[in-house]
PAZAPA-4460 file (N, C-alpha, C; in steps of 0.05 Angstrom, whole numbers, plus 32768, in hexadecimal, padded with zeros to 4 digits):
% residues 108
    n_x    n_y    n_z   ca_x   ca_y   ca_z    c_x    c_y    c_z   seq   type   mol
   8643   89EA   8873   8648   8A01   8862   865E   89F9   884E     1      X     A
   8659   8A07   882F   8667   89FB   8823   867A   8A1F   8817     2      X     A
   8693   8A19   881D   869E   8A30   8811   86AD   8A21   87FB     3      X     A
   86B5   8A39   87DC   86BF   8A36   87CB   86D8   8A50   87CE     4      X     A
   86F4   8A4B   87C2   86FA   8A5D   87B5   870B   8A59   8794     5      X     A
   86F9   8A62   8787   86FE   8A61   876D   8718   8A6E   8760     6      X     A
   8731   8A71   874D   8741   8A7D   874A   874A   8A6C   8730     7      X     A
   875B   8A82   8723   8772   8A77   8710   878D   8A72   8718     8      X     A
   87A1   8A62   8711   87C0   8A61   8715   87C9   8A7F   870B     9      X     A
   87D8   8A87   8718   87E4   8AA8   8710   87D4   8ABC   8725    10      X     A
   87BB   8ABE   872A   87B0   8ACB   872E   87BC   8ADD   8748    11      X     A
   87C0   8AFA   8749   87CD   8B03   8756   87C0   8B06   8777    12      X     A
   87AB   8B09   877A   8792   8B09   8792   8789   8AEE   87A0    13      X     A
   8789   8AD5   8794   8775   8AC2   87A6   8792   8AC1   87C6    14      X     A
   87A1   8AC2   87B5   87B0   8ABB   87D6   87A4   8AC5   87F5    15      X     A
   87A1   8AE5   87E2   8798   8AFA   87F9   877B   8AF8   8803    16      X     A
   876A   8AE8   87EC   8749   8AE1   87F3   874C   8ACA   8803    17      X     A
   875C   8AB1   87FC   8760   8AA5   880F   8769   8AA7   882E    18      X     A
   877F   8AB6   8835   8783   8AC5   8855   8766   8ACF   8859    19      X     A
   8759   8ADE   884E   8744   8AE8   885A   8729   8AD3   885E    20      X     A
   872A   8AC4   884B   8715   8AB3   8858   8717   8A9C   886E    21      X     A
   8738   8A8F   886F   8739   8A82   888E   873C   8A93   88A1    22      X     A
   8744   8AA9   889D   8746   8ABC   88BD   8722   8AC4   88BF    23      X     A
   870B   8AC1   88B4   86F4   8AC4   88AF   86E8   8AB4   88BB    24      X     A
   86F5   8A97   88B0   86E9   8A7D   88B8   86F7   8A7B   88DA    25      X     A
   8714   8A80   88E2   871D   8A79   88FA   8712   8A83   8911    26      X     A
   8709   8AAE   8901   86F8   8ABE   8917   86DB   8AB4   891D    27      X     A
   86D1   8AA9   8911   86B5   8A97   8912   86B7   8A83   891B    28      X     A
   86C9   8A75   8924   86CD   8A58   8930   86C1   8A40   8920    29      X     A
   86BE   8A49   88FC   86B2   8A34   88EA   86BF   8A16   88E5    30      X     A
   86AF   8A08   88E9   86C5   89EE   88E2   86B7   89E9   88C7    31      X     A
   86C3   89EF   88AD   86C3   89ED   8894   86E0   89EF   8886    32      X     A
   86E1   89E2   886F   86F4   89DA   8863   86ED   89FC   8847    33      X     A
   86FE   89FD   8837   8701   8A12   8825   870B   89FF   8810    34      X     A
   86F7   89FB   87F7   86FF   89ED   87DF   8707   8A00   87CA    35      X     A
   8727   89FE   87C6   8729   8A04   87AC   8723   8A05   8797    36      X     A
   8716   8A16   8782   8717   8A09   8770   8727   8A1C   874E    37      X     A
   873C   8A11   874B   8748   8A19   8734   8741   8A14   871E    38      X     A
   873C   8A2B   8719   872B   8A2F   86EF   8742   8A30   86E2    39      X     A
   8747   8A20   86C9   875B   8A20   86B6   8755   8A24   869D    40      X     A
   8734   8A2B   8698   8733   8A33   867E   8712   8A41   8678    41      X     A
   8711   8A52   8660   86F9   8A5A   865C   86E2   8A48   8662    42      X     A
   86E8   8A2E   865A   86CC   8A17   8657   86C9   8A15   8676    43      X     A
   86E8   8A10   8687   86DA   8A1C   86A6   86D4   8A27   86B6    44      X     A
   86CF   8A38   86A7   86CA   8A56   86B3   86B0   8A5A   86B4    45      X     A
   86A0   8A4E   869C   8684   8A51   8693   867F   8A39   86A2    46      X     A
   8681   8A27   86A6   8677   8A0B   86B1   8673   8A17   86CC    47      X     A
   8686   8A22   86D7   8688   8A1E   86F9   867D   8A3D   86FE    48      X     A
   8672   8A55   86EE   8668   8A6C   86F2   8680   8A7A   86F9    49      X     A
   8695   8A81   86E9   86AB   8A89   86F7   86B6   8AA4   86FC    50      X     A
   86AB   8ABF   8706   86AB   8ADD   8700   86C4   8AE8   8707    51      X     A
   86D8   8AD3   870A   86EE   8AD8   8705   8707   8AD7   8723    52      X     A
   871A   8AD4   8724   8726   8AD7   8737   8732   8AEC   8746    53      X     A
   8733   8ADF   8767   8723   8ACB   8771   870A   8ADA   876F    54      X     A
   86F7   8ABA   8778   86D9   8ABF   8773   86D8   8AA7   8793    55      X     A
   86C4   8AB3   87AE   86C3   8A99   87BC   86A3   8AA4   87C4    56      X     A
   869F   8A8D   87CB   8688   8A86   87C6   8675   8A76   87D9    57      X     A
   8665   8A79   87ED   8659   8A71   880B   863E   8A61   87FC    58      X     A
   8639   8A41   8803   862D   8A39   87FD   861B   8A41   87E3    59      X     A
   862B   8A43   87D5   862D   8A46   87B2   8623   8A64   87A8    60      X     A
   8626   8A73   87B5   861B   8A98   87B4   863A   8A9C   87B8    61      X     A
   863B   8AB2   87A5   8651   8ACC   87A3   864E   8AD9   87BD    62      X     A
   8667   8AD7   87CD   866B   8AF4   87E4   8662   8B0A   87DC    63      X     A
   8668   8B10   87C4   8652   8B30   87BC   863F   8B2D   87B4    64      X     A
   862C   8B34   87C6   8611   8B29   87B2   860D   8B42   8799    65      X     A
   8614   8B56   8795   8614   8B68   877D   861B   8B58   876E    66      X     A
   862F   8B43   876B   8630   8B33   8759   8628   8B1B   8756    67      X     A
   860E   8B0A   875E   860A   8AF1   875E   85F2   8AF3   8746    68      X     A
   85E6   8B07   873A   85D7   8B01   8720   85F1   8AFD   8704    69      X     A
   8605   8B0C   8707   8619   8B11   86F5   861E   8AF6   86DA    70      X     A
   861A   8AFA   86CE   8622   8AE0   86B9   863B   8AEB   86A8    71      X     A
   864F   8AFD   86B1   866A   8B04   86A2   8680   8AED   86B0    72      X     A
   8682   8AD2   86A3   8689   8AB9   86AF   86A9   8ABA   8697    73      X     A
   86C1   8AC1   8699   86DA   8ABF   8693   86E7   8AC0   869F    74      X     A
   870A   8AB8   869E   871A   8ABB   86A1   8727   8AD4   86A7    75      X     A
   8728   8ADD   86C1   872E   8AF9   86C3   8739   8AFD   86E2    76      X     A
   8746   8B15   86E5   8745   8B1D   8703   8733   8B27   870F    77      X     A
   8727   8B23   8723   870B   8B2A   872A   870F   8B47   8739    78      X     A
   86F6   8B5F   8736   86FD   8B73   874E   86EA   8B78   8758    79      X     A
   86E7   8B88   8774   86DA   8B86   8783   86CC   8B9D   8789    80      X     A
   86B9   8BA6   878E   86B9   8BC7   8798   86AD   8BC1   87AA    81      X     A
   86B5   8BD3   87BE   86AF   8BD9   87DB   86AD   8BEE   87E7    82      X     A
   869C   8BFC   87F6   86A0   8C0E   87FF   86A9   8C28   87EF    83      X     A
   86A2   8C25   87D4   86AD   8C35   87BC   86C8   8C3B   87B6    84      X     A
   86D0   8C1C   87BF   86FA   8C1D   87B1   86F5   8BFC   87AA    85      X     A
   86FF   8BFF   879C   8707   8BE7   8780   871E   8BD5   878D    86      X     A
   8720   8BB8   8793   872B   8BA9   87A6   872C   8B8E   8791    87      X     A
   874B   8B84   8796   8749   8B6C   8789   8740   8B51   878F    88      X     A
   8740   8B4E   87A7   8724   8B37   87B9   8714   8B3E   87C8    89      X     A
   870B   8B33   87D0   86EA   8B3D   87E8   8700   8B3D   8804    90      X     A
   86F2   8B55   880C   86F6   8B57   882C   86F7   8B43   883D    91      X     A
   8702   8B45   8850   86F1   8B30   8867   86D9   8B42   8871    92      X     A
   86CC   8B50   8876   86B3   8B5A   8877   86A3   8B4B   8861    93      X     A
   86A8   8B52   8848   8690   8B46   8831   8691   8B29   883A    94      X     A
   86AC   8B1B   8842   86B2   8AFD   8841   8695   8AFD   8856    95      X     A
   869E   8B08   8866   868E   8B06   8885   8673   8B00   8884    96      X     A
   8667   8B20   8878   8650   8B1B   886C   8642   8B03   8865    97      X     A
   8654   8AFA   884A   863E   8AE6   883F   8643   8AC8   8856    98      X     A
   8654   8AC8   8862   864F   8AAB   887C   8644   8AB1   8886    99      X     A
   8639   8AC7   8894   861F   8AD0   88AE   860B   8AD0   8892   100      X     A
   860C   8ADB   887A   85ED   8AD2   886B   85EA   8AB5   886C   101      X     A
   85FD   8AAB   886E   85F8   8A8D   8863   85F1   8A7D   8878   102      X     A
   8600   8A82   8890   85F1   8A73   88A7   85D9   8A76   88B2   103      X     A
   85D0   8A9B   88A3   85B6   8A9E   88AD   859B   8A85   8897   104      X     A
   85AA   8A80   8887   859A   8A76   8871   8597   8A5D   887B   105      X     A
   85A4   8A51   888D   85A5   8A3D   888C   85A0   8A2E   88A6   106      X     A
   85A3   8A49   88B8   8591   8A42   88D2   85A2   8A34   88EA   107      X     A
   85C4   8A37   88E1   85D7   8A34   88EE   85E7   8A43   88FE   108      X     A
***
């Protein structure tokens, strides 16, 4: 399994997306690594699909799947809606989600 978490320097949220996806990964007993990956500019934002920070990402799909058609790829703070309240990272529920989609996908 490949996890990503995408983010900018400054960004006020990946810290808090980050806690939530190793306490995600620790409650699942996953042995996977979490690759950073820091966007530093428009050109990589569009290169790497970037919908803004944080953005993480379970074998290359968005935790939200409401957002995995999305092509609004900038430099921005990312938000979240849930449950009909507006959130500056994904839950550990959404986190959750897309690792049980992904292992189902994958037959692990």
């Amino acid at each position: 399994m490949k996890i990503e978490l995408l983010y900018f320097e400054g960004c006020p949220s990946y810290q808090t997306a980050l806690k939530y996806l190793k306490e995600v990964i620790r409650e699942n007993k996953l042995d996977v690594q979490v690759k950073m990956v820091k966007v530093a500019s428009d050109e990589d934002a569009l290169k790497s699909r970037f919908l803004g920070s944080p953005t993480i990402r379970v074998n290359g799909l968005d935790v939200d799947p409401g957002a995995r058609e999305s092509k609004d790829f900038s430099m921005c703070c990312r938000l979240y809606l849930e449950d009909g309240r507006i959130k500056e990272c994904p839950s550990k529920n959404l986190i959750r989600r897309a690792i049980e989609e992904s292992l189902k996908r994958t037959g692990t």
